[in-house]
N, CA, C and O atoms as CSV, one atom per row, in Angstrom:
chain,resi,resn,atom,element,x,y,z
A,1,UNK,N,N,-12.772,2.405,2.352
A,1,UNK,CA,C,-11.471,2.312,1.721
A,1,UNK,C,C,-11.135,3.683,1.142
A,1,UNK,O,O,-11.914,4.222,0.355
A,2,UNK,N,N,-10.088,4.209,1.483
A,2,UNK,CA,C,-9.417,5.487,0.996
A,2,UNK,C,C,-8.189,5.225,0.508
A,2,UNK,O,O,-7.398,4.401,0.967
A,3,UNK,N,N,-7.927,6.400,-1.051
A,3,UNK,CA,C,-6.368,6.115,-1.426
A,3,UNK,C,C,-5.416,6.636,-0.520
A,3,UNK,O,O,-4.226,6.330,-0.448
A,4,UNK,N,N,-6.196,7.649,0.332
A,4,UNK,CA,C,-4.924,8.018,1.349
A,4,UNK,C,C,-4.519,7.437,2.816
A,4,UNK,O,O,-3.600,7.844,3.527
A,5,UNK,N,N,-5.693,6.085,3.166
A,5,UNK,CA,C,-4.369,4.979,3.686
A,5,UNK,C,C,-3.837,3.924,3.050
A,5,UNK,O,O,-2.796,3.302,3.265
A,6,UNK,N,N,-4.907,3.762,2.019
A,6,UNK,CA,C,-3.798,2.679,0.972
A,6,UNK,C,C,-2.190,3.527,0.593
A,6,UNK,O,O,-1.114,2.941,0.473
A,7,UNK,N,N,-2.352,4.611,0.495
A,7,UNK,CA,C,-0.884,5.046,0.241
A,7,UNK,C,C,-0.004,5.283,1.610
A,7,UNK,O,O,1.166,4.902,1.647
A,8,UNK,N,N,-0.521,5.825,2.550
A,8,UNK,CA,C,0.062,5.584,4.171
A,8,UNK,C,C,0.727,3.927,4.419
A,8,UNK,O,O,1.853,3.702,4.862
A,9,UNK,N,N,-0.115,3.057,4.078
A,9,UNK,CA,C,-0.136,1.261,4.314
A,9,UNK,C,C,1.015,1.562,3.399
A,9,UNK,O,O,1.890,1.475,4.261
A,10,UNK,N,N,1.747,1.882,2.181
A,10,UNK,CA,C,2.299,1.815,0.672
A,10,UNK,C,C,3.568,2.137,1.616
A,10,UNK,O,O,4.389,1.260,1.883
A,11,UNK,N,N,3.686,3.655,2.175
A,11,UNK,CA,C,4.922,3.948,2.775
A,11,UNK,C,C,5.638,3.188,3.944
A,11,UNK,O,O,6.813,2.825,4.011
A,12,UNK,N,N,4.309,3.000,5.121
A,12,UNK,CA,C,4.740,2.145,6.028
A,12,UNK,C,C,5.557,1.019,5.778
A,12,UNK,O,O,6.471,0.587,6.481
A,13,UNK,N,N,5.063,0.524,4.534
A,13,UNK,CA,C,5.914,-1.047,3.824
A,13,UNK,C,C,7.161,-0.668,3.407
A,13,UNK,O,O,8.168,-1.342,3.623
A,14,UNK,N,N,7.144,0.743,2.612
A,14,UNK,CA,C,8.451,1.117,2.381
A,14,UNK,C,C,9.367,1.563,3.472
A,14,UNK,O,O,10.559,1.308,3.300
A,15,UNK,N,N,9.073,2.089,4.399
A,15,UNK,CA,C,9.952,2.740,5.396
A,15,UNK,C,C,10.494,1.114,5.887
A,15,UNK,O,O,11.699,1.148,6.135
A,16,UNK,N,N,10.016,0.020,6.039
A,16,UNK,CA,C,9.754,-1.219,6.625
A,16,UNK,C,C,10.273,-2.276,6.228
A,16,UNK,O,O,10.724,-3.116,7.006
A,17,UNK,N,N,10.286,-2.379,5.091
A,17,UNK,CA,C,11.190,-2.735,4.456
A,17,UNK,C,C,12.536,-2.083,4.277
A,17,UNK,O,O,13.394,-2.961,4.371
A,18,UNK,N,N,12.974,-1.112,4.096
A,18,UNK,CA,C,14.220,-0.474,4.195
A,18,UNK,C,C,14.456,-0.977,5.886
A,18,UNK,O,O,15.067,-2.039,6.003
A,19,UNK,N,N,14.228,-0.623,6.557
A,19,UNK,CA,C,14.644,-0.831,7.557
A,19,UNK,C,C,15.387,-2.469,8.335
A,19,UNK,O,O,16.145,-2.781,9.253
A,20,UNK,N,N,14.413,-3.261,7.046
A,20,UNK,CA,C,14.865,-4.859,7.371
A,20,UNK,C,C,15.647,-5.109,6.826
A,20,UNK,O,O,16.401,-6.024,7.156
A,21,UNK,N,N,15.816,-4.306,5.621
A,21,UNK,CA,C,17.098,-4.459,4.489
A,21,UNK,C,C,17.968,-3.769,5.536
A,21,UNK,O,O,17.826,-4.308,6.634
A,22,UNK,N,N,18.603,-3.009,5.541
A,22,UNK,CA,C,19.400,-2.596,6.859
A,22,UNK,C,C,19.865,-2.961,8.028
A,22,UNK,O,O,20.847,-2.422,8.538
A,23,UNK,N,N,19.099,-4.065,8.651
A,23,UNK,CA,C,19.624,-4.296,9.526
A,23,UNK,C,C,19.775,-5.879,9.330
A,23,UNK,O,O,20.173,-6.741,10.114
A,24,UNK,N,N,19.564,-5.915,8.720
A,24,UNK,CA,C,19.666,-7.825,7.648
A,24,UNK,C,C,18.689,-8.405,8.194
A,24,UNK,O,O,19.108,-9.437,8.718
A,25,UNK,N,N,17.497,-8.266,8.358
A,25,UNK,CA,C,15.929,-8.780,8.977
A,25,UNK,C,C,15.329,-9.225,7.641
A,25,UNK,O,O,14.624,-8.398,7.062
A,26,UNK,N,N,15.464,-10.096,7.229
A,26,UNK,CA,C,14.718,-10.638,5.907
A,26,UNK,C,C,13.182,-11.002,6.167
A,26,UNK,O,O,12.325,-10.939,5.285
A,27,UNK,N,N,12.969,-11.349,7.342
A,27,UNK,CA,C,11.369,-11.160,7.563
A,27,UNK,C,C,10.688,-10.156,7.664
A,27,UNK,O,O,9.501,-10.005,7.375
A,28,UNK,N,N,11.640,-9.217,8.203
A,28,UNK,CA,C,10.876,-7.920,8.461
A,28,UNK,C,C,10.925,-7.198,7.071
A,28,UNK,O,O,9.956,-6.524,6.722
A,29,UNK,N,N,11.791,-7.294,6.439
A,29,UNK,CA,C,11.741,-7.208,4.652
A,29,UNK,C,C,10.948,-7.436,4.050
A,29,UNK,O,O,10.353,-6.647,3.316
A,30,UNK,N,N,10.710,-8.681,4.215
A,30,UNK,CA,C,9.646,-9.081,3.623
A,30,UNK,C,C,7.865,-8.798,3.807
A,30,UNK,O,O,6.930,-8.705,3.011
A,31,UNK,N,N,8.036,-8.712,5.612
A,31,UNK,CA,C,6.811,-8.427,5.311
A,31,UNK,C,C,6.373,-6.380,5.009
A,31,UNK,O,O,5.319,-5.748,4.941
A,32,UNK,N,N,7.381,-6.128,4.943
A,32,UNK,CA,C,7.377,-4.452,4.422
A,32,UNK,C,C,7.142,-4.839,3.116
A,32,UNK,O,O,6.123,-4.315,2.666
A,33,UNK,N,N,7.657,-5.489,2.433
A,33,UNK,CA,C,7.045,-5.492,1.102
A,33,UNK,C,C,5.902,-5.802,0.480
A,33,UNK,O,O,5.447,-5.361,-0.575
A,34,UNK,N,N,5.355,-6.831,1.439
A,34,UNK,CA,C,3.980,-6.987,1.533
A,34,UNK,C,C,2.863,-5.886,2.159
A,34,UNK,O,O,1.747,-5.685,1.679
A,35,UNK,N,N,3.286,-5.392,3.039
A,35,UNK,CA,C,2.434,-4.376,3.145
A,35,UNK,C,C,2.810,-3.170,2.456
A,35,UNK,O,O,2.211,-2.260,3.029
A,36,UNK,N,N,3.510,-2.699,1.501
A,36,UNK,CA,C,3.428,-1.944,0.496
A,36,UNK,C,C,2.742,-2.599,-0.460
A,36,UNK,O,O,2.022,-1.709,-0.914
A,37,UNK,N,N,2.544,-3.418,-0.955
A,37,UNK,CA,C,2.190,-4.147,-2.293
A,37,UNK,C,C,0.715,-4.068,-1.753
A,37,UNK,O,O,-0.043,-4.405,-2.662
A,38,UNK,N,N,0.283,-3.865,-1.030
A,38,UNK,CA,C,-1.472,-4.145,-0.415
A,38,UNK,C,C,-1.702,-2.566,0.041
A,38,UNK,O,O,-2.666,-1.851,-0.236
A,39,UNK,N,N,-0.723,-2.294,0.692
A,39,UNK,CA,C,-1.207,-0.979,0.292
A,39,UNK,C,C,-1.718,-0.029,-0.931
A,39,UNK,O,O,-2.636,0.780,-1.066
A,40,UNK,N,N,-0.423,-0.644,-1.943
A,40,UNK,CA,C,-0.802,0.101,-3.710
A,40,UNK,C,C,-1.819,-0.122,-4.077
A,40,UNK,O,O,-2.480,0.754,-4.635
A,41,UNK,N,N,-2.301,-1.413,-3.883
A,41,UNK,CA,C,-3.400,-2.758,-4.383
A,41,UNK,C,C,-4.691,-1.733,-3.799
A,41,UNK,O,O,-5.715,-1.655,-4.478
A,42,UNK,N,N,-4.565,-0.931,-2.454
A,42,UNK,CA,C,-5.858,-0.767,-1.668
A,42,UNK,C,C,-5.812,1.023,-2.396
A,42,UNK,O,O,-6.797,1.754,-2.293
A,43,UNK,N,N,-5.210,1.235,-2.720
A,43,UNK,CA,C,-4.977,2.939,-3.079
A,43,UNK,C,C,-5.313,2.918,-4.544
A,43,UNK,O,O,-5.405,4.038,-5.047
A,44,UNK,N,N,-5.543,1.763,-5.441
A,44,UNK,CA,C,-5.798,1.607,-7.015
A,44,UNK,C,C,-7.047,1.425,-6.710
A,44,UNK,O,O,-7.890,2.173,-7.205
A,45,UNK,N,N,-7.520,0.109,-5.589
A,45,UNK,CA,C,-9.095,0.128,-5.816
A,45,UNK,C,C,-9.600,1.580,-5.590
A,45,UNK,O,O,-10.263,2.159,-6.450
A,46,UNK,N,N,-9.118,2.398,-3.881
A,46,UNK,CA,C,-9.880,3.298,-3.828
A,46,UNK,C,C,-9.830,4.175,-5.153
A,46,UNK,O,O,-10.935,4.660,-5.396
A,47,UNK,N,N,-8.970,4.466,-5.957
A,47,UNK,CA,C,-9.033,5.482,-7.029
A,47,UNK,C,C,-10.201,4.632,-8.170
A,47,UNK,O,O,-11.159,5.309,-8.542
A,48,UNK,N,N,-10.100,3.343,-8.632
A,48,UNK,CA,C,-11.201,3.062,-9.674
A,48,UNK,C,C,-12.371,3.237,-8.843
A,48,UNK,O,O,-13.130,4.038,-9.389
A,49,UNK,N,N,-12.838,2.795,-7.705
A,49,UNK,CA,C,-14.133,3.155,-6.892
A,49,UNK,C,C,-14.407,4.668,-7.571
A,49,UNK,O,O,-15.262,4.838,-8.440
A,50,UNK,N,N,-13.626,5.647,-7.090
A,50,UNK,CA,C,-13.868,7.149,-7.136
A,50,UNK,C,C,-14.113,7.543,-8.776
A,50,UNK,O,O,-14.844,8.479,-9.101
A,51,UNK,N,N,-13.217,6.480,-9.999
A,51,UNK,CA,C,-13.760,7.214,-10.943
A,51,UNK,C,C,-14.948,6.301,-11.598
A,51,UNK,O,O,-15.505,6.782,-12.585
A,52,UNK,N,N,-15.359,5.087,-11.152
A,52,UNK,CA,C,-16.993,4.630,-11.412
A,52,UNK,C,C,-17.943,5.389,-10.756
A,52,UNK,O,O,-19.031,5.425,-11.330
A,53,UNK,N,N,-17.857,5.975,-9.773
A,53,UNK,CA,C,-18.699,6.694,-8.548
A,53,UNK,C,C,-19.290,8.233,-10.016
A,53,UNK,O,O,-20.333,8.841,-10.256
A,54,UNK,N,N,-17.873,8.214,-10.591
A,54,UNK,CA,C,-17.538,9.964,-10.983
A,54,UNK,C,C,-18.596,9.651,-12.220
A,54,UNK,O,O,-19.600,10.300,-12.513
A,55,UNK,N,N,-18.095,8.522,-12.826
A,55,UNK,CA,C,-18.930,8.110,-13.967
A,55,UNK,C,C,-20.208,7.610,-14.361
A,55,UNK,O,O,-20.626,7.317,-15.481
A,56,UNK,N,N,-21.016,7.545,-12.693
A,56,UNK,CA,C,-22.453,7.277,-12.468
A,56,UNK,C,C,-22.490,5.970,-12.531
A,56,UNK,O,O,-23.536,5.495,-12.974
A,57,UNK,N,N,-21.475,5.089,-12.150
A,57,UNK,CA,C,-21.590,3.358,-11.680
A,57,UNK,C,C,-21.397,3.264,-10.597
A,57,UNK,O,O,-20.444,3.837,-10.068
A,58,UNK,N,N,-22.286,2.472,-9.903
A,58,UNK,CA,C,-22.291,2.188,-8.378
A,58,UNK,C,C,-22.275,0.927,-8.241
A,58,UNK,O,O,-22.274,0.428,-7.116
């Protein structure tokens, strides 16, 4: 797990959502928002991983 595809996964949802909002795709809206929201979710774990790692908890 890395914060830099949890944040890639974060944009994809955003670009993805805009795009369903736009063309009036409420599913495709929706699921852009979901994969931003799991993206953030996967880019917070990788950052607490990195500062227990930093702090000598494994």
């Amino acid at each position: 797990m890395s914060k830099a595809k949890g944040k890639a996964q974060e944009m994809k949802g955003k670009m993805k959502k805009a795009v369903g909002g736009a063309v009036g795709d409420p599913g495709m809206k929706g699921e852009g928002r979901a994969e931003e929201v799991t993206g953030k979710a996967r880019s917070k774990a990788a950052e607490a991983m990195r500062r227990m790692k930093k702090h000598g908890h494994e």
